[in-house]
DSSP file (Angstrom, degrees, kcal/mol; ACC not computed):
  #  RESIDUE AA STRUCTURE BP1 BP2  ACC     N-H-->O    O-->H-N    N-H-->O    O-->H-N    TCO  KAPPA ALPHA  PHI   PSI    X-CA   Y-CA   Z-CA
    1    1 A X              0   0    0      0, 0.0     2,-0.3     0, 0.0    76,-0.0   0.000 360.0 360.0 360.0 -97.3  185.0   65.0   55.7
    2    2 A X        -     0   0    0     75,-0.0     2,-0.2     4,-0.0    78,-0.1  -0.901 360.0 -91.5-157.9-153.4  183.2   64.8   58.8
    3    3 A X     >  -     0   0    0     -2,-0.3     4,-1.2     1,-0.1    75,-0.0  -0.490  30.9-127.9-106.1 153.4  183.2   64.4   62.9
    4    4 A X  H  > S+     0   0    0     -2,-0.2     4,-1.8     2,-0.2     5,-0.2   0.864 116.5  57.1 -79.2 -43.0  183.0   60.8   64.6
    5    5 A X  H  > S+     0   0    0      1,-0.2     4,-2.1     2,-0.2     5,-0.3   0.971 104.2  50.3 -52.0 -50.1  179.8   62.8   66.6
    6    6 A X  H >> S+     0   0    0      1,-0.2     3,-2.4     2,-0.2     4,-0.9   0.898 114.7  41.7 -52.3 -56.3  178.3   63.4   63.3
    7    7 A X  H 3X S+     0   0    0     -4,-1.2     4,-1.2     1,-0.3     3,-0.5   0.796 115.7  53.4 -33.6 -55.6  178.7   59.5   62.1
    8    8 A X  H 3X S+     0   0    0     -4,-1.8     4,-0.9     1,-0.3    -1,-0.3   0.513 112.9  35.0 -81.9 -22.0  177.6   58.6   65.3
    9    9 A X  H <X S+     0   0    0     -3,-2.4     4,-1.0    -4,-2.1    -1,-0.3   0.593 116.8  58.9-103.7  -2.7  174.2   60.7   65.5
   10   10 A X  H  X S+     0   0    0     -4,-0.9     4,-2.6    -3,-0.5    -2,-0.2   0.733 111.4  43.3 -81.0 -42.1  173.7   60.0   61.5
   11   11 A X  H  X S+     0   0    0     -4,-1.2     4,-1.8     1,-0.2    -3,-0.2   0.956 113.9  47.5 -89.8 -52.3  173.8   56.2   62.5
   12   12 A X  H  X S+     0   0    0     -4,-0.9     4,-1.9     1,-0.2    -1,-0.2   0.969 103.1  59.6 -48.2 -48.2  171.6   56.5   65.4
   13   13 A X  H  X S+     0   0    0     -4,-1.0     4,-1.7     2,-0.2    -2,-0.2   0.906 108.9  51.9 -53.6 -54.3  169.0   58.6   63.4
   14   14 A X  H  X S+     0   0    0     -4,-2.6     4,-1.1     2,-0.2     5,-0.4   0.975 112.8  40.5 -46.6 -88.2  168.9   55.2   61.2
   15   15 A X  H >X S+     0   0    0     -4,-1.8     4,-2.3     1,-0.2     3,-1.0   0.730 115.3  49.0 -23.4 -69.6  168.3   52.9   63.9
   16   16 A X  H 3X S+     0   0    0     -4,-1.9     4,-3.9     1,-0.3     5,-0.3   0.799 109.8  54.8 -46.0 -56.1  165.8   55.0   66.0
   17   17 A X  H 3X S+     0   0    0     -4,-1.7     4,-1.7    -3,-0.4    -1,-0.3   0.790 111.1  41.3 -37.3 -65.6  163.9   55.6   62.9
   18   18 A X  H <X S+     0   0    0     -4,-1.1     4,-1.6    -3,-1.0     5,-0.4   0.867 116.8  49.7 -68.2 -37.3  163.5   51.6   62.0
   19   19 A X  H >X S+     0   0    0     -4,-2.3     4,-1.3    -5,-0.4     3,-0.8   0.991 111.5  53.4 -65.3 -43.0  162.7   50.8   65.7
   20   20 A X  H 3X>S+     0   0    0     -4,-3.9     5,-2.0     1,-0.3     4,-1.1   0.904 110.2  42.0 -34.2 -49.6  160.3   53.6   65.4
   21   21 A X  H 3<5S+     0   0    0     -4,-1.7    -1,-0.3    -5,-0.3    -2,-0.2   0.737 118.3  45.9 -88.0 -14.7  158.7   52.3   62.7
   22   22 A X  H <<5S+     0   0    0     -4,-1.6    45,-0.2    -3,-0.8    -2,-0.2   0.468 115.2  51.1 -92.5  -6.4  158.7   48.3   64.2
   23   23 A X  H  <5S-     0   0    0     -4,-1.3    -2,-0.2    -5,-0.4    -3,-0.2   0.675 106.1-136.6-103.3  -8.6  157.6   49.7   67.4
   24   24 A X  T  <5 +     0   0    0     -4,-1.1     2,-0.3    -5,-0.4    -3,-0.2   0.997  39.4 169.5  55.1  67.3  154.9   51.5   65.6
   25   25 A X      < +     0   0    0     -5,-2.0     2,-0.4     1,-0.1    -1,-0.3  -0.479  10.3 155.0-108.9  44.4  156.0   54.3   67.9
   26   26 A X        +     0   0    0     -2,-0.3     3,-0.1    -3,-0.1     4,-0.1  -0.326  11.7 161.8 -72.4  34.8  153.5   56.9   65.6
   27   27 A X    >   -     0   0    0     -2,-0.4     3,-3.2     1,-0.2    -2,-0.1  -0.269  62.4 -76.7 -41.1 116.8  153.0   59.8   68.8
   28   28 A X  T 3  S+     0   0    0      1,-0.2    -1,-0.2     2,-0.1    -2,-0.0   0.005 122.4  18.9 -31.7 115.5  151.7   63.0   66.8
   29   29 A X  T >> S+     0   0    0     -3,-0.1     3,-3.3     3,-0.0     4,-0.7   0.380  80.1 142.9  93.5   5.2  154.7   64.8   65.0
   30   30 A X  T <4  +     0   0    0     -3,-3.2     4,-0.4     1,-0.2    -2,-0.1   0.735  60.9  59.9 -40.2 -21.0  156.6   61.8   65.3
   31   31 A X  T 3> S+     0   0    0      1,-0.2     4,-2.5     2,-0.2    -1,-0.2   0.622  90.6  78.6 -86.7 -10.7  158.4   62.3   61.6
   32   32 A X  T X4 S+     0   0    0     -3,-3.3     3,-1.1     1,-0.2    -1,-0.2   0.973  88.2  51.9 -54.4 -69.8  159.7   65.5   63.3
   33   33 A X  T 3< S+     0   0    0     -4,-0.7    -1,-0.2     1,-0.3    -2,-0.2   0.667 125.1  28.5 -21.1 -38.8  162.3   63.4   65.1
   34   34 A X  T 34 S+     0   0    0     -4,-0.4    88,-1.9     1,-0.2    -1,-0.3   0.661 116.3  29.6-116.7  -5.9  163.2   62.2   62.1
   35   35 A X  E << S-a  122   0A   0     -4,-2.5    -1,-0.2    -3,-1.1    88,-0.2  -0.962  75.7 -97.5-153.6 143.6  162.7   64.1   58.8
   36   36 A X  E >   -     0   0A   0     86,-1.7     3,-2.1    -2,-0.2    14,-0.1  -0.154  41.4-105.2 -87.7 169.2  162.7   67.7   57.9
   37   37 A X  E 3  S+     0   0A   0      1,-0.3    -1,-0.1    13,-0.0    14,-0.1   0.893 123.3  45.5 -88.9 -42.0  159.3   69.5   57.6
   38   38 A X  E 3  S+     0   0A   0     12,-0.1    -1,-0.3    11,-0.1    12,-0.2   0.516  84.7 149.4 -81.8  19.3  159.8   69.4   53.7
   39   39 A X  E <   -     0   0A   0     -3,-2.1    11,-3.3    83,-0.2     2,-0.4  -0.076  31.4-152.9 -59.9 152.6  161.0   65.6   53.3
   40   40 A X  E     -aB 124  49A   0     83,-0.9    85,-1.9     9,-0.2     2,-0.4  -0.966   2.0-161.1-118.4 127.7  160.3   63.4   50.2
   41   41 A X  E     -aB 125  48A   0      7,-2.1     7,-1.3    -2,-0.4     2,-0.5  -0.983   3.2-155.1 -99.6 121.3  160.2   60.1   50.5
   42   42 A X  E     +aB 126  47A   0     83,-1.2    85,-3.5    -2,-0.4     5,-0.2  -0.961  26.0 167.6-131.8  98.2  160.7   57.7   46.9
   43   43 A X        -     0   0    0      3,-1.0     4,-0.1    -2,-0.5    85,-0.0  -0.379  53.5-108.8 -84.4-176.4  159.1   54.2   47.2
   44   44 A X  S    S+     0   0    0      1,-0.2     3,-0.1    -2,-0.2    84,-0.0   0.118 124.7  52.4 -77.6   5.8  158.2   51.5   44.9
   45   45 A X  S    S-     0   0    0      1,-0.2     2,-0.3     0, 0.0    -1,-0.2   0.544 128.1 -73.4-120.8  -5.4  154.6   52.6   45.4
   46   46 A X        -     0   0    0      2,-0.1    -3,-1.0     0, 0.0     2,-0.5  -0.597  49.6 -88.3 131.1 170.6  155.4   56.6   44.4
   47   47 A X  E     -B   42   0A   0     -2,-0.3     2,-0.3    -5,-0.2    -5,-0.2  -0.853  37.7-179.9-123.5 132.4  156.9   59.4   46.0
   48   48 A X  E     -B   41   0A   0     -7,-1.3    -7,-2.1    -2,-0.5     2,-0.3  -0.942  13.6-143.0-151.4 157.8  155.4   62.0   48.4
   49   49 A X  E >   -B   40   0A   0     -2,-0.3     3,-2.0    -9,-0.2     4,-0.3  -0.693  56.2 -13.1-136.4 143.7  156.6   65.0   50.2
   50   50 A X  G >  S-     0   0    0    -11,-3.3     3,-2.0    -2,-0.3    -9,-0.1  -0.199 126.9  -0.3  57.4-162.1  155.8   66.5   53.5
   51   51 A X  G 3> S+     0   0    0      1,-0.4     4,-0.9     3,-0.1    -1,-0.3   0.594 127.5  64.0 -47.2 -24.0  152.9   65.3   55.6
   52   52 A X  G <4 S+     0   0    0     -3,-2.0    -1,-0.4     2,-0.2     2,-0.3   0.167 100.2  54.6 -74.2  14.3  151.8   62.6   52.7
   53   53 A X  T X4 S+     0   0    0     -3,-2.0     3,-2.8    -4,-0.3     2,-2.5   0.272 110.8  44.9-112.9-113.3  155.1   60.9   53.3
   54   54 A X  T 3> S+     0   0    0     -2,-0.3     4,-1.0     1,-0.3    -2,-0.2   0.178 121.3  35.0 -27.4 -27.6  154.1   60.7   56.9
   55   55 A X  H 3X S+     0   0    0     -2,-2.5     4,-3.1    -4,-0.9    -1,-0.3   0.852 114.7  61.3 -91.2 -31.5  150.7   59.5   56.4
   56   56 A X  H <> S+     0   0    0     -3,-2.8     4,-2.8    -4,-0.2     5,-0.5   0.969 111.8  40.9 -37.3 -67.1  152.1   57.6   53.3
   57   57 A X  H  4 S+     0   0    0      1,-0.3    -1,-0.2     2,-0.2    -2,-0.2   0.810 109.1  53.0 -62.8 -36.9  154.4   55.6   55.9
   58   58 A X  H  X S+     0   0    0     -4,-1.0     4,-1.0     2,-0.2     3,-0.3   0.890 104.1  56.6 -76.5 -41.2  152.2   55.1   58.3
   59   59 A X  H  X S+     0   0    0     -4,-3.1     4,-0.9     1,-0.3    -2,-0.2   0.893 112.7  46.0 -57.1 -30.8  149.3   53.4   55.7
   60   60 A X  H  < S+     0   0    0     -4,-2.8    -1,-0.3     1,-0.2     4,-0.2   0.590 104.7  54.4 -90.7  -0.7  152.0   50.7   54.6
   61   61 A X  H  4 S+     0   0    0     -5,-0.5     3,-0.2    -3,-0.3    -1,-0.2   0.600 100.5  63.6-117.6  -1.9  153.1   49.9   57.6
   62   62 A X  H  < S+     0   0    0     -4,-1.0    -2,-0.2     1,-0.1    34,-0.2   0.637  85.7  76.2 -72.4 -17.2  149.4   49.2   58.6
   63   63 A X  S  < S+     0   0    0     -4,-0.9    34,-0.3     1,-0.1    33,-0.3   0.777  90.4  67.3 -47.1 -32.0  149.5   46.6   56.1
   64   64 A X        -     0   0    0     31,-0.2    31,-0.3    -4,-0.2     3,-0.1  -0.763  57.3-157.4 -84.1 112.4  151.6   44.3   58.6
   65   65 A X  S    S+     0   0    0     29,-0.8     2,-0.3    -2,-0.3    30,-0.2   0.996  92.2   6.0 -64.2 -41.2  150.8   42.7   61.7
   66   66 A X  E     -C   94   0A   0     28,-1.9    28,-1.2    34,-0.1     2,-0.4  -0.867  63.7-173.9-127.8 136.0  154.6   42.7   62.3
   67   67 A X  E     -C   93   0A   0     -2,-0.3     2,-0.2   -45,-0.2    26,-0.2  -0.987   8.9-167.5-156.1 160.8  157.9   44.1   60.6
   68   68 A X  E     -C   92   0A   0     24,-1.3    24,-1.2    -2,-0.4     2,-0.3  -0.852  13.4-172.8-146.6  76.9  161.3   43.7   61.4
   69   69 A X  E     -C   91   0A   0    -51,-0.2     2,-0.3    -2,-0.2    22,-0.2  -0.761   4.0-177.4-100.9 150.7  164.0   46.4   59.4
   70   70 A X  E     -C   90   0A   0     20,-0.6    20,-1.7    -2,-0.3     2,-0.2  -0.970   7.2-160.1-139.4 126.9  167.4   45.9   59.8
   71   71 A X        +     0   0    0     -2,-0.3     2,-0.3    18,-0.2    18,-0.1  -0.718  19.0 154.3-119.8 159.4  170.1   48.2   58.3
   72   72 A X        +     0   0    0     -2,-0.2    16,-2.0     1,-0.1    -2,-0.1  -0.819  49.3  47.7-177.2 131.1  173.6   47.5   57.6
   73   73 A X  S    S-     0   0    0     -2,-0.3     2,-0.4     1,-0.3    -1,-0.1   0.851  71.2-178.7 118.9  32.3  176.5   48.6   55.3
   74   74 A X        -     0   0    0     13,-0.1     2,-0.3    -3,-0.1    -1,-0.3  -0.609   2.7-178.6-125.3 118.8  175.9   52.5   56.0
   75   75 A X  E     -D   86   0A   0     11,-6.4    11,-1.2    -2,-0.4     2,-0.3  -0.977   3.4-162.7-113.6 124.7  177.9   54.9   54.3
   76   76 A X  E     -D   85   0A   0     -2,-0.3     2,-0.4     9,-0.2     9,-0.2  -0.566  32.5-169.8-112.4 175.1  178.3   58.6   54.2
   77   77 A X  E     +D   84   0A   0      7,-1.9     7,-1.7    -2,-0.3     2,-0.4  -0.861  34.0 176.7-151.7 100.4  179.4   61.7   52.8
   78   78 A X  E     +D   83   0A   0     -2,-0.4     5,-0.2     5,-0.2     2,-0.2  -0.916   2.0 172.3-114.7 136.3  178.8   64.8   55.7
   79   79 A X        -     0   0    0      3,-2.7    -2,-0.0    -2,-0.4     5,-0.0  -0.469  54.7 -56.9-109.5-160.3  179.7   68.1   55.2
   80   80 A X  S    S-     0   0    0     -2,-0.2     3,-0.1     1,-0.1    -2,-0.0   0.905 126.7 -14.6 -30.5 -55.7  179.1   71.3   57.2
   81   81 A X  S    S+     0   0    0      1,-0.1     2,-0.2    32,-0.1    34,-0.2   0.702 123.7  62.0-138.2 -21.8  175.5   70.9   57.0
   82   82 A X        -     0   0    0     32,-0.2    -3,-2.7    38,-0.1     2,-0.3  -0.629  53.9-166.6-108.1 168.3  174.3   68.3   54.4
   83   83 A X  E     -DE  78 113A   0     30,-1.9    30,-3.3    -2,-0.2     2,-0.7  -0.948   7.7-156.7-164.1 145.5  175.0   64.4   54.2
   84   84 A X  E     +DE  77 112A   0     -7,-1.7    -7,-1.9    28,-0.3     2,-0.3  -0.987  25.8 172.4-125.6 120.9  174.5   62.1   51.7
   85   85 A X  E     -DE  76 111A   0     26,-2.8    26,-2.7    -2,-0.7     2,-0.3  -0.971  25.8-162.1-163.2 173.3  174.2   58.6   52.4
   86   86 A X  E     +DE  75 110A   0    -11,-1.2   -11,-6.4    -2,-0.3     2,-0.2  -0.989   9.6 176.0-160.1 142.1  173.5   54.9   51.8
   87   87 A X  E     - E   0 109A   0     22,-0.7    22,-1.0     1,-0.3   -14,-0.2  -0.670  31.4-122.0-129.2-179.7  172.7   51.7   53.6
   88   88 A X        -     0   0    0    -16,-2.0    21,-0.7    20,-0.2    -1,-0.3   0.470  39.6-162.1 -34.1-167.2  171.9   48.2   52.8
   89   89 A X        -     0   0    0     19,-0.1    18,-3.6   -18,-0.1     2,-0.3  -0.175  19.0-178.9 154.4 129.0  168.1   47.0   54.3
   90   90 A X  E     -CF  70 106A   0    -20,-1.7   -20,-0.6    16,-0.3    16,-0.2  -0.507   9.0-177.3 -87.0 157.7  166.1   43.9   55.2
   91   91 A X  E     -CF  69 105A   0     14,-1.0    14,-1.4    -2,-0.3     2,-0.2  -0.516  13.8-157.1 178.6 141.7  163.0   43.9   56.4
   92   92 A X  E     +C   68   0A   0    -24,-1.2   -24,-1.3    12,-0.3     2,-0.2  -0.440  21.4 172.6 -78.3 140.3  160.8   41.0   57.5
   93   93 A X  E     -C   67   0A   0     -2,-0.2    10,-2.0   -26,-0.2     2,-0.4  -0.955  15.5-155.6-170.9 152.3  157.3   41.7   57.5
   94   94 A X  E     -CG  66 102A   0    -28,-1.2   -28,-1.9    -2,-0.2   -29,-0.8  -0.941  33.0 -97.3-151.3 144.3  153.7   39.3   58.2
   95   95 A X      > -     0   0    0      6,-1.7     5,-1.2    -2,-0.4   -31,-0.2  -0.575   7.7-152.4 -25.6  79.7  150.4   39.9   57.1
   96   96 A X  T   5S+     0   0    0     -2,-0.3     2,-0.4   -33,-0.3     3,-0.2   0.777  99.3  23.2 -32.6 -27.3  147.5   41.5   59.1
   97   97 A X  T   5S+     0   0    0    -34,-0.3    -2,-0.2     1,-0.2   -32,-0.1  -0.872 100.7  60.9-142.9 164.9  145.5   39.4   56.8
   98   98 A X  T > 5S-     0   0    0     -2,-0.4     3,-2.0     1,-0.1    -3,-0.2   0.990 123.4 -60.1  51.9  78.9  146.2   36.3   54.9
   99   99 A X  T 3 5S-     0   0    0      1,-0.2    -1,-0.1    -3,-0.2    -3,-0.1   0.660  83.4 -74.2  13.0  63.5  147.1   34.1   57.6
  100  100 A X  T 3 <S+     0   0    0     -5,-1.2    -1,-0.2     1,-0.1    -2,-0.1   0.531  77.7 179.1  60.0   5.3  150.1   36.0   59.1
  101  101 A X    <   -     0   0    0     -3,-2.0    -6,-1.7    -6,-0.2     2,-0.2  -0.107  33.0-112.7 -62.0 154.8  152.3   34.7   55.7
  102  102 A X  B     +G   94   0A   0     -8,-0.2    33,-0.7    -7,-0.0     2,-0.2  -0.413  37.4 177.9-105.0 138.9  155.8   36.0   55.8
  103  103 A X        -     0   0    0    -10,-2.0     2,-0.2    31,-0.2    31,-0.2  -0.827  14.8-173.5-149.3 116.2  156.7   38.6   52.8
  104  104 A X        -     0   0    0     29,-0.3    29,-0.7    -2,-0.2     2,-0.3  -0.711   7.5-153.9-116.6-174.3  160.3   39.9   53.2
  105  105 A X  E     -FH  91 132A   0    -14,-1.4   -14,-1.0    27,-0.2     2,-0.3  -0.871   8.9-175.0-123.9 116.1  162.4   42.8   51.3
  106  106 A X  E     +FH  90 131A   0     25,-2.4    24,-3.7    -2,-0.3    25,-1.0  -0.907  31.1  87.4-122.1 122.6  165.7   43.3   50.7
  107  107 A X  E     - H   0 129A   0    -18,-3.6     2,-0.3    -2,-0.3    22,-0.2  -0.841  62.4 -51.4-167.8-133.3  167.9   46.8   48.6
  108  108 A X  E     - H   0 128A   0     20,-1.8    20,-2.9    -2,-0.3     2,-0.5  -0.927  29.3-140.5-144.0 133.8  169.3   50.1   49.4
  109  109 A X  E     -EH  87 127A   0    -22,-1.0   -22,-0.7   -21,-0.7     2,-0.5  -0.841  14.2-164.6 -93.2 116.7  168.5   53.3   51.0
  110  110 A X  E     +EH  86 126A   0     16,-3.6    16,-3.2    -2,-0.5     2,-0.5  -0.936  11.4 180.0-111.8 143.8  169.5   56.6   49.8
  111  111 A X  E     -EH  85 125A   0    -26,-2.7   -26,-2.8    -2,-0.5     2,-0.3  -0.905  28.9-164.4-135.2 154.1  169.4   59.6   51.8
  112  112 A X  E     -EH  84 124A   0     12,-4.2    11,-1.1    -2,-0.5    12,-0.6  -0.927  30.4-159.7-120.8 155.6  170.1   62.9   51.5
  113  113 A X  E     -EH  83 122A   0    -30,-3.3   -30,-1.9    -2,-0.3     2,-0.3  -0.951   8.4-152.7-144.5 164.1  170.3   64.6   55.3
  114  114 A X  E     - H   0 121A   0      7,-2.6     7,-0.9    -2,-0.3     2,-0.4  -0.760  13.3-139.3-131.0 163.2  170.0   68.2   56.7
  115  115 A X  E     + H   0 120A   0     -2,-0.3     2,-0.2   -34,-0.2     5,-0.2  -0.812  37.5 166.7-117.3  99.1  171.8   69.5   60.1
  116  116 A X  E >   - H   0 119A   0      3,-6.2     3,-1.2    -2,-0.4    -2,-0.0  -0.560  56.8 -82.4-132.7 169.8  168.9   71.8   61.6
  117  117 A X  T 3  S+     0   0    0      1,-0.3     3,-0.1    -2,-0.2    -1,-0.0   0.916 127.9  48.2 -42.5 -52.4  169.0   73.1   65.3
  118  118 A X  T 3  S-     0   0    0      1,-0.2    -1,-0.3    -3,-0.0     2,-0.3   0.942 120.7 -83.5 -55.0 -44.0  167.5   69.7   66.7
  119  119 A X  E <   - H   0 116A   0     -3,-1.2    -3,-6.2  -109,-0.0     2,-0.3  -0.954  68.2 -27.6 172.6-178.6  169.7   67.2   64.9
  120  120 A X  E     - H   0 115A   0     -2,-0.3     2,-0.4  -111,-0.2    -5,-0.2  -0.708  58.6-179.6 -95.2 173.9  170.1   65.5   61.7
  121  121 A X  E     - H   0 114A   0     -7,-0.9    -7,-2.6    -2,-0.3     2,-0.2  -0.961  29.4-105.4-171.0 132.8  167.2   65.0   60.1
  122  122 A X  E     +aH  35 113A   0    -88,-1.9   -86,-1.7    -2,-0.4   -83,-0.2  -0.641  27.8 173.5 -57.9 134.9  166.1   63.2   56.4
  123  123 A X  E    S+     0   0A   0    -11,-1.1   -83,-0.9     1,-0.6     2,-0.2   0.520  72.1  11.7-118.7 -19.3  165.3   65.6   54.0
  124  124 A X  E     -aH  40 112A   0    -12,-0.6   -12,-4.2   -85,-0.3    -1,-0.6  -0.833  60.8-176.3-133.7 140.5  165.0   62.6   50.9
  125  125 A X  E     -aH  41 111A   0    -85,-1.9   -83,-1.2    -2,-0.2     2,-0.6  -0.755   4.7-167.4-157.5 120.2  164.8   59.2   51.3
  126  126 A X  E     -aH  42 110A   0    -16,-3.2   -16,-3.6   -85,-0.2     2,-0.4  -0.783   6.6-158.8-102.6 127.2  164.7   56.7   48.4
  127  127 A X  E     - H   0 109A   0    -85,-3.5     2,-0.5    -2,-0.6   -18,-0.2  -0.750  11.3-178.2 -95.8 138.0  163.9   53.2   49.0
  128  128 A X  E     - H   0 108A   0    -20,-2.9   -20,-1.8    -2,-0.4     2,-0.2  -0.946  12.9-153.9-116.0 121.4  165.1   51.0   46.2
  129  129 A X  E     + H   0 107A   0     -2,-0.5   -22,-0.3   -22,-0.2     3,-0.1  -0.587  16.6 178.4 -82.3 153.8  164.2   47.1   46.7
  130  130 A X  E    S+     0   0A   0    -24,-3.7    -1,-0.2     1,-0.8     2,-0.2   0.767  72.5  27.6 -86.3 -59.1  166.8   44.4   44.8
  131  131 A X  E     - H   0 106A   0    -25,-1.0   -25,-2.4     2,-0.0    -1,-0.8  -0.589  55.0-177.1-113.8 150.8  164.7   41.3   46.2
  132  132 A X  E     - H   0 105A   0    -27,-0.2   -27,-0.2    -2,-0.2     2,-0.2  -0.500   3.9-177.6-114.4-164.7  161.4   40.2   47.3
  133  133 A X        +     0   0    0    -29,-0.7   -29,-0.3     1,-0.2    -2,-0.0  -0.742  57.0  18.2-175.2 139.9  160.4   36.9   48.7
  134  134 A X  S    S-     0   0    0     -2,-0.2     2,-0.4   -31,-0.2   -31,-0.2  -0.222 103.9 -57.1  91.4-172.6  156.7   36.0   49.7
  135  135 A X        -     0   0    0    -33,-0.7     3,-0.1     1,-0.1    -1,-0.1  -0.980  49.5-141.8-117.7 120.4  153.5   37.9   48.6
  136  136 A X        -     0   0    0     -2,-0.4     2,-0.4     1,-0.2    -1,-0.1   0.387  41.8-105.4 -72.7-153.0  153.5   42.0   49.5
  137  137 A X        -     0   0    0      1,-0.0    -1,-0.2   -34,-0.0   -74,-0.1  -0.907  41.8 -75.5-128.6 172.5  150.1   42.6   50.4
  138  138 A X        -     0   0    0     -2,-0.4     2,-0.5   -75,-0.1     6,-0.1  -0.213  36.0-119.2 -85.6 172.0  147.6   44.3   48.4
  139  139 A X    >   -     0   0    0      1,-0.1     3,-5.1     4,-0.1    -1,-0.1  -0.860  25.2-119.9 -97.7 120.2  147.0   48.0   47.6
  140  140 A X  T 3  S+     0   0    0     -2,-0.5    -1,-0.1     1,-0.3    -2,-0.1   0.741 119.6  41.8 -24.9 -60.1  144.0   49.6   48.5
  141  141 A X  T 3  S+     0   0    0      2,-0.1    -1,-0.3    -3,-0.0     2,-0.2   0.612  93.7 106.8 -72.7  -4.8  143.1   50.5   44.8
  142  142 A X  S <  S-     0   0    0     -3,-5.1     2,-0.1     1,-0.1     3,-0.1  -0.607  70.4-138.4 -77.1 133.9  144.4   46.7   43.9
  143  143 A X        -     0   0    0     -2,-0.2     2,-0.2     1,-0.1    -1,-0.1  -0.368  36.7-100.9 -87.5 154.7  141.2   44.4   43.0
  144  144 A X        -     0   0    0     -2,-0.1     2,-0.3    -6,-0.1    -1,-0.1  -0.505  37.8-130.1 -70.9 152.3  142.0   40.7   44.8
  145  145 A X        -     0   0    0     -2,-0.2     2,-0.6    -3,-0.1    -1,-0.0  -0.675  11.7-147.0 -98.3 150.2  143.3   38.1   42.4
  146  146 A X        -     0   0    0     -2,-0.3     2,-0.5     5,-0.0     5,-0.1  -0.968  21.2-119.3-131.3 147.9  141.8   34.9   42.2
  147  147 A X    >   -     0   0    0     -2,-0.6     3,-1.0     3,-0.2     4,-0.2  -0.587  16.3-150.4 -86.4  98.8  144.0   31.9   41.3
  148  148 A X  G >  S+     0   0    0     -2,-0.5     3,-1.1     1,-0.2    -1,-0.1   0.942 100.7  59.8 -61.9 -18.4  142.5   30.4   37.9
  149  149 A X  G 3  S+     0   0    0      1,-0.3    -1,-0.2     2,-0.1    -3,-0.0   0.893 113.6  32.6 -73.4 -30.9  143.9   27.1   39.2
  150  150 A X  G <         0   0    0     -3,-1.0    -1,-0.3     1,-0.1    -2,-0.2   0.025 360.0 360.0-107.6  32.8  141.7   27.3   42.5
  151  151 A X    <         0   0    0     -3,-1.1    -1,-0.1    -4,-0.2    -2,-0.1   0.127 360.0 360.0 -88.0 360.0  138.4   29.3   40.6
C-alpha cells in the first residue's frame, strides 16, 4: 500500500496548499511547491493545465477579500510513485465587492499525485462542489443582474 512518511507528506501537501492559498502566499513559482509542471486542474468554471491553472487560481481567489478552506475526510491509494486521492472541503469565502457578504462551498477533491525528486506533488486536481450557500461572485465575462423586483 504505502509508508506512514508517504501519508504523512501527502496530508501535509493538502494543508500547505489551502493555507497557501488563504494566505495568498502567491511568491513566483509558488505552484511548484505544490503541483507538477504539467498539472490540470477541473473546476466548476473549466479546466486548465499548466501555467493557466496557476494563473486560473490565482484570478478566483482575487475574487475574495477573504477565504477560509478546510479539508477533512482524506483518503488515499499510494503506490511506488503515483497516488490517488480524495478529501472532503469547506471553504468560507467574502466578497471583495458586494459588502463583504459571505458565500461558502462545500464537495470533494480528487487528486491524482506524482512522487518527483522534491516531494509529492498534484499532477490533477478536480474540484467537485455538492453545496453552495450565499451568492459566488461574478465572472469577468458575466453581465451584472439586476433584480426585476428592485428595477
Amino acid at each position: 500500500m504505502t509508508t506512514e512518511s508517504d501519508r504523512t507528506a501527502i496530508h501535509t501537501l493538502v494543508h500547505r496548499l489551502f493555507r497557501a492559498l488563504d494566505a495568498r502566499e502567491f511568491a513566483p513559482g509558488w505552484m511548484n511547491d505544490f503541483g507538477t509542471a504539467d498539472a490540470r486542474m477541473e473546476t466548476p468554471l473549466g479546466t486548465t493545465e499548466g501555467a493557466e491553472a496557476v494563473r486560473a487560481a490565482e484570478e478566483a481567489l482575487g475574487r475574495y477579500d477573504r477565504t477560509q478552506h478546510i479539508a477533512s475526510g482524506i483518503l488515499l491509494d499510494v503506490d511506488a510513485g503515483t497516488g490517488r486521492g480524495t478529501a472532503s472541503w469547506n471553504a468560507l469565502m467574502t466578497h471583495v465587492h458586494h459588502d463583504g457578504t459571505l458565500f461558502t462551498v462545500g464537495g470533494h477533491y480528487e487528486a491524482d499525485l506524482r512522487r518527483t525528486p522534491d516531494g509529492w506533488r498534484f499532477s490533477r486536481v478536480a474540484v467537485r462542489a455538492v453545496w453552495t450557500q450565499g451568492r459566488p461572485p461574478l465572472l469577468p465575462e458575466q453581465p451584472a443582474r439586476v433584480d426585476a423586483a428592485t428595477a
